[in-house]
Z-matrix of the N, CA and C atoms (Angstrom, degrees):
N
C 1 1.451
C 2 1.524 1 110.55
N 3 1.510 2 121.28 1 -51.63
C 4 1.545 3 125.55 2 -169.80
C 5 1.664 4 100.93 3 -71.06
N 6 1.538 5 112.09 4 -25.89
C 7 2.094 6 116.52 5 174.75
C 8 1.569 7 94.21 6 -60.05
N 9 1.522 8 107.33 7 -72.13
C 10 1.636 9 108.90 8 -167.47
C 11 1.710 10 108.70 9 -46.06
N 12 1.386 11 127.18 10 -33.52
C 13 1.487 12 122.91 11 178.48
C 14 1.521 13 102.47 12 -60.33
N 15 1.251 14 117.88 13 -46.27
C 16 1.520 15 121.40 14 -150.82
C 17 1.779 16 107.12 15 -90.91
N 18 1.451 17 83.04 16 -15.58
C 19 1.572 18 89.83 17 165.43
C 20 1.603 19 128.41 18 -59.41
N 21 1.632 20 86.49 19 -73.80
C 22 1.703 21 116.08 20 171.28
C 23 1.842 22 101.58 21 -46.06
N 24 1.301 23 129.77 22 -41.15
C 25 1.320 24 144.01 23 -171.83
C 26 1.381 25 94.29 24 -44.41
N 27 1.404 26 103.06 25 -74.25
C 28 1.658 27 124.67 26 -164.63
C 29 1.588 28 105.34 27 -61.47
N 30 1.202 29 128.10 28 -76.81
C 31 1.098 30 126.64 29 156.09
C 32 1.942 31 122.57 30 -10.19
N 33 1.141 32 109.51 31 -76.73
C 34 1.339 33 104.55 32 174.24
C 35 1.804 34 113.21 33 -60.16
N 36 1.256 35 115.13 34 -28.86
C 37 1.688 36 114.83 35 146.06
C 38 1.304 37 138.47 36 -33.11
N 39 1.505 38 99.09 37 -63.17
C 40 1.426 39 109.40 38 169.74
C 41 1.464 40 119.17 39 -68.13
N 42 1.744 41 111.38 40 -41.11
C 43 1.609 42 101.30 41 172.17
C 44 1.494 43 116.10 42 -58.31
N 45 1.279 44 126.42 43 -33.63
C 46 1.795 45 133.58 44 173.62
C 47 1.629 46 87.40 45 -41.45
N 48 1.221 47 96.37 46 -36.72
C 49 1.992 48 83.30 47 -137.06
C 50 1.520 49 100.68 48 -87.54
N 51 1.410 50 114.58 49 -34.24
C 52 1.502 51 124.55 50 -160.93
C 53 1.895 52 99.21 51 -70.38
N 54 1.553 53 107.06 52 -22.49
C 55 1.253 54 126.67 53 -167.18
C 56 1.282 55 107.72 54 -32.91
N 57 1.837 56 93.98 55 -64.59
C 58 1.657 57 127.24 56 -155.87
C 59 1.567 58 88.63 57 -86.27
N 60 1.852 59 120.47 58 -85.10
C 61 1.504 60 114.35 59 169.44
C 62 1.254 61 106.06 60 -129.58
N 63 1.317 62 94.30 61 143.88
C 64 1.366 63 99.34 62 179.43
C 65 1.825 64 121.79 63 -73.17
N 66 1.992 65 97.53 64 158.86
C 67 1.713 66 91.41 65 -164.25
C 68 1.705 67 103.93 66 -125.34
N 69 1.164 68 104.73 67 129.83
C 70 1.538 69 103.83 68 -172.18
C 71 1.750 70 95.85 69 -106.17
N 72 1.383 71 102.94 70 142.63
C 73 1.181 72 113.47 71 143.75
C 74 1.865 73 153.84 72 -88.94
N 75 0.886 74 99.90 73 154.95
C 76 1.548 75 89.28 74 -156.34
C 77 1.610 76 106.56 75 -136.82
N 78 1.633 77 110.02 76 67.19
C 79 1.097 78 112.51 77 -167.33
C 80 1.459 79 145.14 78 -29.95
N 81 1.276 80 157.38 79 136.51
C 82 1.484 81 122.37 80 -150.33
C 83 1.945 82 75.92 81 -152.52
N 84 1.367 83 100.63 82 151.28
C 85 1.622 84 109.79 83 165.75
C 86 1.858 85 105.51 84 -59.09
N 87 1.281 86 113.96 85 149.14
C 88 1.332 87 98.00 86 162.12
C 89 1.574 88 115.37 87 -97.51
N 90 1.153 89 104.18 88 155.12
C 91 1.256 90 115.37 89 -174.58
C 92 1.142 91 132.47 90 -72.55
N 93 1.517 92 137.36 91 159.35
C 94 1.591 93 118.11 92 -170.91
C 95 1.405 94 96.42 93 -96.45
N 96 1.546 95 117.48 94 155.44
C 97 1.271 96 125.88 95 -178.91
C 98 1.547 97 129.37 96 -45.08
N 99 1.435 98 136.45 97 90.73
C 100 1.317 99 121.20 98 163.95
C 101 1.473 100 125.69 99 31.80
N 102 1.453 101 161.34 100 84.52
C 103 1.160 102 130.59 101 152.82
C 104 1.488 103 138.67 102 -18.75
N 105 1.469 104 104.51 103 -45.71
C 106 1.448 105 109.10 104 161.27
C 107 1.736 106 121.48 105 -72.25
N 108 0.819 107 109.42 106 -33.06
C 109 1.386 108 107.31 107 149.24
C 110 1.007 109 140.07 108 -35.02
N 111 1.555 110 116.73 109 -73.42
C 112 1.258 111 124.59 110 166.91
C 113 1.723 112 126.35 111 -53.38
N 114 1.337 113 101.14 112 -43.12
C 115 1.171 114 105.77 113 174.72
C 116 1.769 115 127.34 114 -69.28
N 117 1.186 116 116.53 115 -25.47
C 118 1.507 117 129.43 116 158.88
C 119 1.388 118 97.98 117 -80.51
N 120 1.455 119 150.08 118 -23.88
C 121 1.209 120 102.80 119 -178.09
C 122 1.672 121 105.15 120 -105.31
N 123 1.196 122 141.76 121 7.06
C 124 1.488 123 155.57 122 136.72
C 125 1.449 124 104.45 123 -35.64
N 126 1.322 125 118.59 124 -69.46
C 127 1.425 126 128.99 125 -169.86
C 128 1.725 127 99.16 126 -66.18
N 129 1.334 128 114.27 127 -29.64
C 130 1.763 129 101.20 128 -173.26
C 131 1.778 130 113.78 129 -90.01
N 132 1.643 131 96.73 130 -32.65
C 133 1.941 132 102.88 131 169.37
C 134 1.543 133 97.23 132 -140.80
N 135 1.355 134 98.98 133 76.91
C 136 1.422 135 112.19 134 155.57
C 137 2.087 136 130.27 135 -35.32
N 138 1.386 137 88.38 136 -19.08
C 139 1.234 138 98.37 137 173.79
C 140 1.482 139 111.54 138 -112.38
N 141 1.624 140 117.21 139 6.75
C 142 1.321 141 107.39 140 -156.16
C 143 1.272 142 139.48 141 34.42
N 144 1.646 143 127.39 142 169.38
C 145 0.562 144 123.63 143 -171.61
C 146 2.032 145 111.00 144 -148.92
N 147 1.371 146 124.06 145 -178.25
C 148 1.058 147 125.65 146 -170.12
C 149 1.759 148 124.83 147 -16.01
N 150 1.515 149 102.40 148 -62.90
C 151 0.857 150 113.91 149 177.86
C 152 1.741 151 128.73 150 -78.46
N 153 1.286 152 115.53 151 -16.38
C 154 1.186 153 124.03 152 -179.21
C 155 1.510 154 104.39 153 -89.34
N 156 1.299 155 130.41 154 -49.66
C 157 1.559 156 134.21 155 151.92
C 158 1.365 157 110.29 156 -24.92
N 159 1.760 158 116.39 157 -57.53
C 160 1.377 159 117.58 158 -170.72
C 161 1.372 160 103.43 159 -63.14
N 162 1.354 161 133.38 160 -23.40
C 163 1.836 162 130.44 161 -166.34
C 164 1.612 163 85.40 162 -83.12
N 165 1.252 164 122.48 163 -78.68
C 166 0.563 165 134.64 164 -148.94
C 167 1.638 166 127.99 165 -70.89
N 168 1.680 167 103.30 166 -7.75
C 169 1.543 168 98.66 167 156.89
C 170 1.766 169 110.36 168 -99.98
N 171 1.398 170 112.19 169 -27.91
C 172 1.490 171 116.74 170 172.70
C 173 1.067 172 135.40 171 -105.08
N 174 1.411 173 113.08 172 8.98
C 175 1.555 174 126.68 173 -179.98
C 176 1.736 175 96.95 174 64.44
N 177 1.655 176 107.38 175 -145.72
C 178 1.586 177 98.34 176 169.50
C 179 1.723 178 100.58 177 -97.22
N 180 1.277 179 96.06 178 176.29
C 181 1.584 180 128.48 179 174.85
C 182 1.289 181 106.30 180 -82.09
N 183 1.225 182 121.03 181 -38.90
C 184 1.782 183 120.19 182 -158.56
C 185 1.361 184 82.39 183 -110.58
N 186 1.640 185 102.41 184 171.60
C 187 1.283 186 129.46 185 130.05
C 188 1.241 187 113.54 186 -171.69
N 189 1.675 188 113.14 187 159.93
C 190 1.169 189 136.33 188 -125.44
C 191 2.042 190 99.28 189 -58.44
N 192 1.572 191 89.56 190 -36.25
C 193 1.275 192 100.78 191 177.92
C 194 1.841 193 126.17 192 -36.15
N 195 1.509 194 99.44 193 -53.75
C 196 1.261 195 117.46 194 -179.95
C 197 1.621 196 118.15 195 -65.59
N 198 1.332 197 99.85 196 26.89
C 199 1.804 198 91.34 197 -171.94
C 200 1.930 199 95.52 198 -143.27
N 201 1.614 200 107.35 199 -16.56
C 202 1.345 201 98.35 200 -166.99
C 203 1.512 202 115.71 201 -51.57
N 204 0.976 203 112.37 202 -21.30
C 205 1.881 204 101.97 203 -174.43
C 206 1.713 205 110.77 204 -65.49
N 207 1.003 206 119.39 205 -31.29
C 208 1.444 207 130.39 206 -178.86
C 209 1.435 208 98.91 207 -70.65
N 210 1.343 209 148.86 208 -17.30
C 211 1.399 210 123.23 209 176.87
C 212 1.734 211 107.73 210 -123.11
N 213 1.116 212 91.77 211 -160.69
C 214 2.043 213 99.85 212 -150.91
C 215 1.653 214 66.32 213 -84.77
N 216 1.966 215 84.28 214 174.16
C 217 1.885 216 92.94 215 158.49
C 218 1.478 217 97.21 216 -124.17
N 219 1.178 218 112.88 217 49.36
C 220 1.632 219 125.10 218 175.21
C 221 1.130 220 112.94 219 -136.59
N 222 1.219 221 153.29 220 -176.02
C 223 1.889 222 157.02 221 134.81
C 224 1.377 223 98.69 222 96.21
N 225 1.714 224 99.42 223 -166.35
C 226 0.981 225 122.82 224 -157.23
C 227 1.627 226 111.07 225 -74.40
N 228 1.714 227 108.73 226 128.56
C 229 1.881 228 103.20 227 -175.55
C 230 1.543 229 108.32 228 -58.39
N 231 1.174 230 87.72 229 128.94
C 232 1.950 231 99.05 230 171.37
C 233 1.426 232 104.90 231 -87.52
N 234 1.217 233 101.52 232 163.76
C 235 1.758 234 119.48 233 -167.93
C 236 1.746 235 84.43 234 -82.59
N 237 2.161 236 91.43 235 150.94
C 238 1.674 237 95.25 236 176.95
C 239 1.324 238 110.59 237 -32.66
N 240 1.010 239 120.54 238 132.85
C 241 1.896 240 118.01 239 149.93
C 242 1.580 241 114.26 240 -75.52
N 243 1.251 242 134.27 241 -19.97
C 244 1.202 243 129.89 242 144.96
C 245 1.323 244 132.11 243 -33.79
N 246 1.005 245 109.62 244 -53.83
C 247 1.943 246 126.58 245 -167.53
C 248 1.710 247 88.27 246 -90.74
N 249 1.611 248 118.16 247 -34.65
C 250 1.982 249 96.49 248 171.04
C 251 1.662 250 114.26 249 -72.41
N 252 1.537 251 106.20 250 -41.74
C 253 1.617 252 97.96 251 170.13
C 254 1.236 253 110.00 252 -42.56
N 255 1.265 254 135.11 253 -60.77
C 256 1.453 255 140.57 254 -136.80
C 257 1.654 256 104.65 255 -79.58
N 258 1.332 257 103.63 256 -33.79
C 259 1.433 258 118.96 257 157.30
C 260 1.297 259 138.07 258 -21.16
N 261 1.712 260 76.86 259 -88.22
C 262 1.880 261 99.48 260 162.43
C 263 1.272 262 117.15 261 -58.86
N 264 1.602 263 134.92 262 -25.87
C 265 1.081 264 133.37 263 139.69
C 266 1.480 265 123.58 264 -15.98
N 267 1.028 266 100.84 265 -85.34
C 268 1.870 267 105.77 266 -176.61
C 269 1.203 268 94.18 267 -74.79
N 270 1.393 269 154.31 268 -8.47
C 271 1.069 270 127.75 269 -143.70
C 272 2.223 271 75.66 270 -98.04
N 273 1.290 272 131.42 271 -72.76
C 274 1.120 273 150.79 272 111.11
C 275 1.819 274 99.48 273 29.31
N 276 1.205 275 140.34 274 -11.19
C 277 1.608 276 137.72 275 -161.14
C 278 1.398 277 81.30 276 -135.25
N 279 1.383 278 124.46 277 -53.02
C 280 1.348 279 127.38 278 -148.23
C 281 1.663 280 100.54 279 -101.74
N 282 1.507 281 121.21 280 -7.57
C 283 1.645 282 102.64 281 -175.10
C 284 1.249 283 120.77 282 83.88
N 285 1.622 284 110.01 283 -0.57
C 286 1.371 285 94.82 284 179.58
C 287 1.561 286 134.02 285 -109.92
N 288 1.346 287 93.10 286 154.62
C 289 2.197 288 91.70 287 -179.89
C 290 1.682 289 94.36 288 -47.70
N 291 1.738 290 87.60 289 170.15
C 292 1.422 291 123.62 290 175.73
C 293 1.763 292 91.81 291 -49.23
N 294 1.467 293 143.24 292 -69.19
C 295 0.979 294 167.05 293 -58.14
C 296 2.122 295 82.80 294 -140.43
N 297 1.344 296 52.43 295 -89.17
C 298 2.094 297 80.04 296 -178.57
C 299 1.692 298 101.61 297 -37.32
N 300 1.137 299 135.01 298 -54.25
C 301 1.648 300 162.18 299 -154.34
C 302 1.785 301 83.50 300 -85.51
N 303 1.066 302 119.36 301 -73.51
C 304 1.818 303 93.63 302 173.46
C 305 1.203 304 124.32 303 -58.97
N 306 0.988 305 146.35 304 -18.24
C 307 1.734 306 159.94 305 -179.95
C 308 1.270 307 103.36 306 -65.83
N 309 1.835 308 111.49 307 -56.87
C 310 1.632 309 116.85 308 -160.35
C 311 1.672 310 91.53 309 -67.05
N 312 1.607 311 127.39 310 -50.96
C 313 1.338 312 111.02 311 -167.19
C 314 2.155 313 100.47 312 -71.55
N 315 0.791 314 101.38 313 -6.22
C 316 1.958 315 88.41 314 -176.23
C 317 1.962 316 88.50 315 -89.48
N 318 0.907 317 112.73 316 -47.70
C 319 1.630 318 99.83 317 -154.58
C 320 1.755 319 94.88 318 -109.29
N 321 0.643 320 131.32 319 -25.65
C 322 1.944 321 125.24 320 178.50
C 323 1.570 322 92.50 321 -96.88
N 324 1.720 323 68.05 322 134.85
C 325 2.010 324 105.34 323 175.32
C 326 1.732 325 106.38 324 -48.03
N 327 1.691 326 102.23 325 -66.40
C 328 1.464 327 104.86 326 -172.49
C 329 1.398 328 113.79 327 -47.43
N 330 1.327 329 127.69 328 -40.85
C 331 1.348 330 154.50 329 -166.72
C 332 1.469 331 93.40 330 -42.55
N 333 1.566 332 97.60 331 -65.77
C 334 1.674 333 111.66 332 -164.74
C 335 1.592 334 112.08 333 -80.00
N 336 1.166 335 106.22 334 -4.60
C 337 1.478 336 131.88 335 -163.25
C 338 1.936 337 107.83 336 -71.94
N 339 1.945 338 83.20 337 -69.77
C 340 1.293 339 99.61 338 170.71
C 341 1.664 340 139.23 339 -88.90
N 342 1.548 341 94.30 340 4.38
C 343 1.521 342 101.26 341 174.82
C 344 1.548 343 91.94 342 -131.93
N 345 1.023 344 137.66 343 69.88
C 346 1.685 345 151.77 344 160.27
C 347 1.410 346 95.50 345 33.49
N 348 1.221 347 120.20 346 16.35
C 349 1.991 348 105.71 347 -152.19
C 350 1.800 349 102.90 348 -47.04
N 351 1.526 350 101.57 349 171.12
C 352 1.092 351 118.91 350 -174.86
C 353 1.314 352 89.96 351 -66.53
N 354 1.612 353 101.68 352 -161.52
C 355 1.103 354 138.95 353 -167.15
C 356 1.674 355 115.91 354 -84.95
Protein backbone atom coordinates (compact mmCIF):
# COMPACT_ATOMS: atom_id res chain seq x y z
CA UNK A 1 0.00 0.00 0.00
CA UNK A 2 2.76 2.75 1.25
CA UNK A 3 4.92 1.36 -2.58
CA UNK A 4 1.58 2.05 -4.55
CA UNK A 5 1.37 5.72 -2.62
CA UNK A 6 4.99 6.44 -3.35
CA UNK A 7 4.54 5.30 -6.67
CA UNK A 8 1.54 7.45 -7.82
CA UNK A 9 3.65 10.29 -5.62
CA UNK A 10 6.62 10.12 -7.95
CA UNK A 11 4.86 9.70 -10.98
CA UNK A 12 2.52 12.63 -10.53
CA UNK A 13 6.11 14.37 -9.72
CA UNK A 14 7.56 13.59 -12.71
CA UNK A 15 4.38 14.59 -14.76
CA UNK A 16 4.70 18.29 -12.76
CA UNK A 17 8.10 18.18 -13.79
CA UNK A 18 8.29 16.67 -17.37
CA UNK A 19 5.49 19.48 -17.93
CA UNK A 20 7.93 22.50 -17.79
CA UNK A 21 11.37 20.20 -18.73
CA UNK A 22 11.65 17.15 -18.81
CA UNK A 23 14.03 14.97 -16.17
CA UNK A 24 15.93 11.91 -17.05
CA UNK A 25 17.55 9.71 -14.90
CA UNK A 26 20.80 8.36 -15.05
CA UNK A 27 21.24 5.67 -12.68
CA UNK A 28 24.59 5.69 -10.78
CA UNK A 29 25.81 2.91 -8.02
CA UNK A 30 25.47 4.52 -4.69
CA UNK A 31 28.30 5.31 -3.03
CA UNK A 32 29.86 4.07 0.19
CA UNK A 33 29.73 6.48 3.02
CA UNK A 34 32.45 9.27 3.25
CA UNK A 35 35.24 8.28 5.69
CA UNK A 36 34.93 11.58 7.13
CA UNK A 37 31.61 11.03 7.53
CA UNK A 38 31.52 8.15 9.19
CA UNK A 39 34.02 8.99 11.42
CA UNK A 40 32.35 12.37 12.72
CA UNK A 41 29.26 10.81 13.01
CA UNK A 42 30.66 7.73 15.43
CA UNK A 43 32.53 10.33 17.39
CA UNK A 44 29.17 12.62 17.63
CA UNK A 45 26.48 9.39 18.54
CA UNK A 46 28.76 6.88 19.41
CA UNK A 47 25.84 4.80 19.97
CA UNK A 48 24.06 5.94 16.95
CA UNK A 49 21.08 6.49 16.31
CA UNK A 50 17.76 5.80 14.14
CA UNK A 51 18.95 6.59 11.09
CA UNK A 52 22.49 5.47 11.14
CA UNK A 53 21.29 1.86 12.45
CA UNK A 54 18.81 2.10 9.49
CA UNK A 55 22.08 2.54 6.86
CA UNK A 56 23.79 0.55 8.41
CA UNK A 57 21.73 -2.62 9.01
CA UNK A 58 19.93 -2.11 5.44
CA UNK A 59 22.11 -0.15 3.45
CA UNK A 60 19.46 2.05 1.40
CA UNK A 61 15.87 1.06 0.50
CA UNK A 62 15.85 2.68 -2.95
CA UNK A 63 17.85 2.72 -5.77
CA UNK A 64 18.01 4.73 -8.60
CA UNK A 65 16.99 1.71 -10.56
CA UNK A 66 13.58 1.33 -8.95
CA UNK A 67 12.21 4.64 -10.12
CA UNK A 68 13.40 4.70 -13.89
CA UNK A 69 9.99 4.21 -15.43
CA UNK A 70 8.68 7.46 -13.96
CA UNK A 71 11.11 9.74 -15.88
CA UNK A 72 11.72 10.77 -19.63
CA UNK A 73 14.83 8.99 -21.31
CA UNK A 74 15.56 12.50 -22.61
CA UNK A 75 16.19 16.06 -20.61
CA UNK A 76 17.59 17.37 -17.96
CA UNK A 77 19.54 14.66 -15.25
CA UNK A 78 17.45 14.60 -12.16
CA UNK A 79 19.02 14.33 -8.77
CA UNK A 80 19.35 10.44 -7.37
CA UNK A 81 15.79 9.47 -6.74
CA UNK A 82 17.23 7.21 -4.21
CA UNK A 83 18.74 9.76 -1.81
CA UNK A 84 14.94 11.80 -2.46
CA UNK A 85 13.09 8.55 -1.41
CA UNK A 86 15.30 8.08 1.48
CA UNK A 87 14.59 11.61 2.34
CA UNK A 88 11.06 11.59 2.44
CA UNK A 89 11.77 8.69 4.48
CA UNK A 90 13.09 10.45 7.48
CA UNK A 91 11.66 13.35 6.47
CA UNK A 92 8.03 11.30 7.04
CA UNK A 93 9.76 9.46 10.64
CA UNK A 94 10.73 12.79 11.88
CA UNK A 95 7.49 15.12 11.05
CA UNK A 96 9.18 17.20 9.06
CA UNK A 97 8.26 19.92 6.22
CA UNK A 98 9.82 19.71 2.80
CA UNK A 99 12.05 22.65 4.21
CA UNK A 100 13.20 21.34 7.54
CA UNK A 101 13.80 17.56 5.71
CA UNK A 102 16.38 19.34 3.31
CA UNK A 103 18.26 21.09 6.14
CA UNK A 104 18.48 17.76 8.34
CA UNK A 105 20.36 15.99 5.26
CA UNK A 106 22.68 19.46 4.54
CA UNK A 107 23.53 20.16 8.24
CA UNK A 108 22.86 16.76 10.46
CA UNK A 109 25.52 14.08 10.64
CA UNK A 110 22.84 11.19 10.49
CA UNK A 111 21.23 13.04 7.60
CA UNK A 112 24.48 12.82 5.62
CA UNK A 113 25.17 9.60 7.25
CA UNK A 114 22.25 7.75 5.86
CA UNK A 115 21.82 9.24 2.48
CA UNK A 116 25.77 9.27 1.48
CA UNK A 117 25.08 13.10 1.02
CA UNK A 118 27.69 15.03 -0.62
CA UNK A 119 29.99 17.09 0.73
Amino acid sequence: MGRERNVRYWREMSKACSEEKPLSLQPQAIPPIPEETARVARAILPKGNTFIHMRDEFGTFFRDEDFLDLFSEKGQPAESAWRLALVMVMQYAEGLTDRQAADAVRTRIDGKYAATAWK
